[in-house]
C-alpha positions as CSV (number, residue, x, y, z in Angstrom):
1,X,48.5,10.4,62.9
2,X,48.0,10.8,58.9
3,X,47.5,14.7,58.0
4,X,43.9,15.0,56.7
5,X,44.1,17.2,53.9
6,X,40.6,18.7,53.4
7,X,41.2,19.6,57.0
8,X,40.8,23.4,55.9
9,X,39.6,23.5,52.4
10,X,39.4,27.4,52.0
11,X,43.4,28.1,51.4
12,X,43.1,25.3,48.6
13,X,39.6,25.8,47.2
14,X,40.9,29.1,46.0
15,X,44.1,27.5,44.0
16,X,41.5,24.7,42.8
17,X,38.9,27.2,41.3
18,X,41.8,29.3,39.8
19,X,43.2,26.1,37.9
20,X,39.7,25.0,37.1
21,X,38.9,28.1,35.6
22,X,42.0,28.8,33.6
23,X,41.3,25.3,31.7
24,X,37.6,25.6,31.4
25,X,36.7,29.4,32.0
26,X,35.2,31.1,35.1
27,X,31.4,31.1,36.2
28,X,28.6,27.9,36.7
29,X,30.6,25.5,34.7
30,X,33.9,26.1,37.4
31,X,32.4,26.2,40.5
32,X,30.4,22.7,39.7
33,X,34.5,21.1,38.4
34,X,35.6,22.7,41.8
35,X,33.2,21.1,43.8
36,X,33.1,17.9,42.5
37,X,37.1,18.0,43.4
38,X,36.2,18.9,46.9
39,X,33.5,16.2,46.7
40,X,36.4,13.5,45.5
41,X,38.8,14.8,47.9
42,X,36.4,14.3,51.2
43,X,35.7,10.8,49.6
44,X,39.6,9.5,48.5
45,X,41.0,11.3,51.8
46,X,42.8,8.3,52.8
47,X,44.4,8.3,49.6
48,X,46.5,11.1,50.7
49,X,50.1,10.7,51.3
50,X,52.1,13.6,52.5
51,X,55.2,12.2,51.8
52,X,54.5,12.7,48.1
53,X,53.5,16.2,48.2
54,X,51.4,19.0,49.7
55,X,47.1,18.7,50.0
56,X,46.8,21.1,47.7
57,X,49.3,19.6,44.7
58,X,47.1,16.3,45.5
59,X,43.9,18.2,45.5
60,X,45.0,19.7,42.1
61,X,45.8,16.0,40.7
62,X,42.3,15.7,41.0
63,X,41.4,18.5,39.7
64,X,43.3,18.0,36.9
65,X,40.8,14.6,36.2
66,X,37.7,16.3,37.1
67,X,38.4,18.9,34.2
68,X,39.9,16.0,31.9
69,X,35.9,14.6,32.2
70,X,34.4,18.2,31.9
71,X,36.2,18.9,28.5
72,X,35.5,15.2,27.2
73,X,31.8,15.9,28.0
74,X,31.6,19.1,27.2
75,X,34.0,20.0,24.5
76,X,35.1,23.6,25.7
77,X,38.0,25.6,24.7
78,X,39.7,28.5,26.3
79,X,38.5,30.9,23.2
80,X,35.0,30.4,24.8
81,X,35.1,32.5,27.8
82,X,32.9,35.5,28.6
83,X,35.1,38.6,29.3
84,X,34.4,39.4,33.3
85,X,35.0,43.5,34.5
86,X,38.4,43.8,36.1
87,X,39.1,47.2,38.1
88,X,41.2,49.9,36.6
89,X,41.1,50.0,33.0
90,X,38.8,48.2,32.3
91,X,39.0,48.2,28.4
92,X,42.5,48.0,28.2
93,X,42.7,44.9,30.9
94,X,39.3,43.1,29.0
95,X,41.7,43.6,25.5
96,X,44.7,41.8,27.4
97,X,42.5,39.4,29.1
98,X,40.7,38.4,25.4
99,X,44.2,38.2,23.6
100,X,45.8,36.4,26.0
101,X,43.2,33.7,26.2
102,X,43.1,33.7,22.2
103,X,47.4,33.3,22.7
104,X,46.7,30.3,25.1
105,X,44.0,28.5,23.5
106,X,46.4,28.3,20.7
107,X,48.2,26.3,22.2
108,X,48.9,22.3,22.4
109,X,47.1,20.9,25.6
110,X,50.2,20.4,27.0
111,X,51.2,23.9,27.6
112,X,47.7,25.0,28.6
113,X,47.7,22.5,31.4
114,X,51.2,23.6,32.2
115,X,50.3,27.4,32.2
116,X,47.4,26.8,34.4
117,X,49.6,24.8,36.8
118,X,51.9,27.6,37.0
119,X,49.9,30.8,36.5
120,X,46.4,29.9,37.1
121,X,46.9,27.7,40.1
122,X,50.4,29.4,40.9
123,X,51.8,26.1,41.8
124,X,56.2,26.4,41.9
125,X,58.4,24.3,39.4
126,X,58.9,21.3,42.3
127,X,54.7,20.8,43.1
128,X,54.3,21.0,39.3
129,X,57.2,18.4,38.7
130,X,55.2,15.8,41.7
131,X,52.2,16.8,39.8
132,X,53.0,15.6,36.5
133,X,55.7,13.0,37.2
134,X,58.5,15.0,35.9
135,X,62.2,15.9,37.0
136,X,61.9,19.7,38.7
137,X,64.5,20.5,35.8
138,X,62.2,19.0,32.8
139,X,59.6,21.8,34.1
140,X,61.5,24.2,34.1
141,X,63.0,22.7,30.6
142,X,59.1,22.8,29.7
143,X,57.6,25.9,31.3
144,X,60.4,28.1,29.1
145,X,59.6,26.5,26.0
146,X,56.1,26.8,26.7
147,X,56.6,30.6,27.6
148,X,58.3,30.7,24.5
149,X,55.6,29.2,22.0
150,X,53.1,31.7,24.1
151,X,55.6,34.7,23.4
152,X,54.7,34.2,19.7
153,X,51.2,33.7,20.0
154,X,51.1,36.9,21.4
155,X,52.9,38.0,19.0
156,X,50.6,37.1,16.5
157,X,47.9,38.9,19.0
158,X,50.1,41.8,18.4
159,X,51.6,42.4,21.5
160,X,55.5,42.6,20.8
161,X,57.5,43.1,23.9
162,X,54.8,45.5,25.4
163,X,52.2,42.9,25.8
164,X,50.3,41.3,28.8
165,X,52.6,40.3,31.9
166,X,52.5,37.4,34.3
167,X,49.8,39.5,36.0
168,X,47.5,39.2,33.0
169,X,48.2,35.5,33.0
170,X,46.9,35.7,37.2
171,X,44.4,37.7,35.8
172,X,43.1,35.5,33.1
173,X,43.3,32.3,35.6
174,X,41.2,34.4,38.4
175,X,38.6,35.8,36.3
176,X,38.7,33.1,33.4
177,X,38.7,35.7,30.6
């Protein structure tokens, strides 16, 4: 019997969202990219394989298309966001949060669409690597280099060695600022 994998959408929608909003920001805009995903995910469910990876690294293929269409449409860029409250700090995490998307948006569309991959939908090297159509060890390859070209945006954000962690990256994916 072939796995059905919008069986139980609420582990996934959560991944899906958090991808969606890291490439297009949080809010209206997000939720409507998320659910068309779901919508093309009930629809191509017998498109599935499980052999070729998990529901949710195929759910995020889609995703992946349905935000493809909503930035060709809609022309949006990460340095768009609105800033969103966080707990603790709140002006020191809103500063990170701001920076950090500046730092990404700087950077080529490949490495945004890796660093939401890995950070805003918190996928691991091998999903990313069935994802893309890459060798496990190219991603990796990619994901440093990427990290690195981030490093200096930051940098130029004035961050130095003190400056956001992979936290803020989570942070930035959940809350889209």
């Amino acid at each position: 019997m072939k796995r059905d994998p919008v069986a139980d959408p609420k582990a996934s929608i959560r991944r899906v969202y958090s991808y969606v909003a890291y490439r297009i920001g949080s809010g209206a805009d997000a939720e409507d990219v998320t659910s068309e995903v779901m919508l093309r995910a009930v629809q191509y469910r017998s498109s599935y394989d499980a052999a070729r990876g998990k529901p949710t690294t195929w759910l995020l293929g889609i995703a992946r298309s349905c935000v493809n269409d909503h930035l060709a449409s809609r022309k949006i860029i990460l340095s768009e966001w609105l800033d969103v409250a966080a707990p603790g700090d709140v002006e020191l995490e809103t500063v990170h949060r701001v920076g950090v998307a500046r730092a990404v948006s700087r950077l080529d569309d490949h490495d945004r669409e890796l660093i939401a991959l890995r950070y805003g939908a918190d996928l691991s090297t091998r999903e990313i690597s069935r994802l893309v159509g890459l060798s496990p060890n190219a991603i990796d390859v990619a994901l440093h280099r990427t990290r690195q070209r981030l490093s200096i945006e930051l940098d130029r954000e004035g961050y130095g060695r003190n400056g956001p962690s992979v936290s803020t990256l989570r942070t930035v994916a959940e809350t889209g600022a």
